[in-house]
N, C-alpha and C positions, 0 to 999 in steps of 0.2 A: 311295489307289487309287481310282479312276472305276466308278463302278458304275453298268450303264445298267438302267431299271426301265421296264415296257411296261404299259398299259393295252388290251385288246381284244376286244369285243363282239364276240363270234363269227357272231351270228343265229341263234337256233332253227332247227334243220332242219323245215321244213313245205313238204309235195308241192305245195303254190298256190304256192311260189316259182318254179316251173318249170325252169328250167336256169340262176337263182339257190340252187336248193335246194342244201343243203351235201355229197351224193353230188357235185358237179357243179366244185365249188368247194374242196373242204376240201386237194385239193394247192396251191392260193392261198395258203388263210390259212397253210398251213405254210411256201410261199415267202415271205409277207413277213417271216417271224418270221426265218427262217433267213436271211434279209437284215440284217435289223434287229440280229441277235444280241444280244439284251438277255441280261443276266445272269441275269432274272427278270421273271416276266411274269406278270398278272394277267388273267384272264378271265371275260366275262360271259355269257351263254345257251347254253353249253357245257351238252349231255346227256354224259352219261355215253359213248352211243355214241364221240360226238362225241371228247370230249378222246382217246377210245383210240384214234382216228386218229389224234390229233395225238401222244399219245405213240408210236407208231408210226414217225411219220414222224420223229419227233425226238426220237430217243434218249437222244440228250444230257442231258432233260433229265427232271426227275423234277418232282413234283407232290404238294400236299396240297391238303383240300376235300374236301367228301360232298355228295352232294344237298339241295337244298335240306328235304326232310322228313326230315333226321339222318340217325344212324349207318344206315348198310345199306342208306341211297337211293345203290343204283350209276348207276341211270340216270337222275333227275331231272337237273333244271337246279343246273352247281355256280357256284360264284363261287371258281375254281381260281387257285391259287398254283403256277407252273411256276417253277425254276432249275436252274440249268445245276450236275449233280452233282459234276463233278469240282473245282469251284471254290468251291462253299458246303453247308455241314450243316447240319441241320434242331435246334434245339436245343430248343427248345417250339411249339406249335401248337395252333389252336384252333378254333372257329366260335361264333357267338352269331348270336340272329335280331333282326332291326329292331322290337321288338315292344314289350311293355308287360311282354313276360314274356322276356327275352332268352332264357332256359335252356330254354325248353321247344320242342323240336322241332318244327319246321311251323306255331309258333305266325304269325297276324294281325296287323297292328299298325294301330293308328290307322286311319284313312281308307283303310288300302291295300286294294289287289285280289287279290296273292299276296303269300303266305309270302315273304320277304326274309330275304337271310343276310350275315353280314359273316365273310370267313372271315382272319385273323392266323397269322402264323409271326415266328419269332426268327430268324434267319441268321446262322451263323457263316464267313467266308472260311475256308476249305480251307490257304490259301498264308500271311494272317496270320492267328492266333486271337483278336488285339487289336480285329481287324473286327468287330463284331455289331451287328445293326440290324432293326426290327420292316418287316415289312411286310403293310400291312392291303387286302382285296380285297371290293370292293360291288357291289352292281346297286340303288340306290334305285327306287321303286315311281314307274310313269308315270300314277299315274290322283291318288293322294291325296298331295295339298300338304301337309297336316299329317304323313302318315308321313313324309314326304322331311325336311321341318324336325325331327322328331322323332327322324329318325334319324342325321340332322346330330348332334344334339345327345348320343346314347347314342353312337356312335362316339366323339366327344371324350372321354367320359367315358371310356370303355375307354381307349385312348389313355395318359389321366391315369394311370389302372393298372396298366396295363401298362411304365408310364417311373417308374411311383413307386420301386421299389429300386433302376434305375441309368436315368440319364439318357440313354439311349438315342436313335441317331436312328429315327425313324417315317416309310414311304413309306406313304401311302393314295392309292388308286386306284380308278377304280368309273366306270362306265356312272350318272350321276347323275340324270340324265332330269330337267334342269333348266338354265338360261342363266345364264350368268355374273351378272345383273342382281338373280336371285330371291332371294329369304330364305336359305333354304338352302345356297345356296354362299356369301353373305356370315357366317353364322353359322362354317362352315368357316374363310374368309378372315381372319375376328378372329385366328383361336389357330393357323393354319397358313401356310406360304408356296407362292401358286399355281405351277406350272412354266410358267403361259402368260404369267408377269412375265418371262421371256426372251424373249418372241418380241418385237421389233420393231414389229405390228402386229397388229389383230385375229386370233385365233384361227382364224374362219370357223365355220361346221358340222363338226362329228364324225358326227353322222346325216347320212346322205345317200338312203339308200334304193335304193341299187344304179344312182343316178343320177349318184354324182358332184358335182363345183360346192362352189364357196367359200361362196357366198352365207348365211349365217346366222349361228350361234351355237355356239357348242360344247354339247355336254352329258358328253361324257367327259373325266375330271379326274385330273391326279395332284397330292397336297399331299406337303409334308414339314412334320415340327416346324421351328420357327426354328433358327438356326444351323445348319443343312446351309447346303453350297455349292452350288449348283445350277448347272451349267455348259453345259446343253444344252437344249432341247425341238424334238422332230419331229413331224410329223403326216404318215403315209404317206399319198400320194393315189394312190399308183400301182396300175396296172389291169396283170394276168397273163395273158395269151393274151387281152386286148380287155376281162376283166372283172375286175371286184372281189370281192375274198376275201370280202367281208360288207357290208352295210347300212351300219358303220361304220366309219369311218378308224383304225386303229392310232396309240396315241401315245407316244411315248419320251423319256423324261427320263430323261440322263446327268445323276449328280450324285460327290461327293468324297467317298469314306467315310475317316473315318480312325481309328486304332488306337487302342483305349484307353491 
């Protein structure tokens, strides 16, 4: 079966966006999703407010994730796991933070500037039960190099742990705040397969800044372990009544899940 997986940076709601601000915008981000129809989707600078719009507006689809400062942050910043209920179950889930001390809530890591979270679920298909597959959701830190490489490096690690009783496929996804070229998504690159090795041609920018335009580099990522099939990647550039849902481009990778 084809299972499509979304990556998308939502933007913090803040009133200096102006009539970018997400009161303005949030039935956008909900059309491109409801376009897009991914099976599952990950999300990055979603408050709390925030995702209750969007599950609001899309019912369909259900969600795990906590605020970035742990259990009982409703309204912080989450790094949310959306999929579509009638079609997958939730078998295990989980959160860890990008840190030195992964278990301990709100913890700091390395060079970074905020608390960083990586949040993982298990999926089971609804239609086969043969289906099940992990998928991991991030927001790496924009200020320190060292947390971003560091936390390259404790994802993999989980990863490993998480595939160690059954060899499971793995979708990771995340706002990386980083260019194809950097440390960090090479360290990725060794032990995972990128979805921008379907496109044809450069990637372009994922950040745009509510400007639009190809021009740049990507920093939004999705990987899988080796052996998935990977049969799709899209980059939504499209603008809803004249503007864009967020700051950054939504990205979707269709891939081949198949039954144990």
């Amino acid at each position: 079966m084809n299972v499509i997986t979304m990556t998308f940076n939502l933007r913090v709601n803040v009133d200096s966006d102006g009539s970018n601000a997400w009161p303005h915008r949030k039935h956008r981000a909900a059309a491109v999703i409801a376009e897009a129809s991914p099976d599952l989707f990950g999300t990055q600078e979603g408050s709390g407010a925030m995702l209750r719009d969007l599950d609001e507006a899309l019912p369909e689809y259900g969600r795990i994730g906590t605020g970035r400062m742990g259990q009982g942050d409703r309204d912080g910043e989450h790094c949310a796991i959306y999929y579509k209920q009638a079609d997958f179950s939730i078998l295990r889930e989980g959160q860890f933070w990008l840190s030195e001390t992964p278990e301990k809530p709100g913890s700091l890591g390395w060079d970074g500037s905020y608390p960083r979270i990586c949040t993982w679920g298990l999926f089971q298909s609804t239609k086969d039960t043969g289906v099940r597959f992990y998928v991991v959701n991030t927001h790496f830190d924009h200020m320190g190099a060292v947390a971003r490489q560091e936390s390259a490096k404790l994802i993999l690690d989980h990863i490993q742990r998480l595939t160690k009783e059954a060899s499971l496929p793995v979708i990771l996804m995340g706002d990386l705040n980083a260019g194809p070229g950097e440390t960090e998504i090479e360290i990725l690159r060794e032990a995972l397969q990128d979805a921008y090795e379907l496109l044809g041609e450069p990637a372009g920018r994922t950040f745009h800044d509510f400007k639009g335009g190809l021009e740049g580099e990507p920093i939004d990522y999705i990987f899988t372990t080796r052996g998935v099939e990977m049969v799709e990647t899209i980059i939504y550039r499209d603008t809803y009544d004249g503007a864009y849902p967020s700051d950054h481009y939504p990205v979707s990778m269709k891939w081949r899940a198949a039954s144990e």
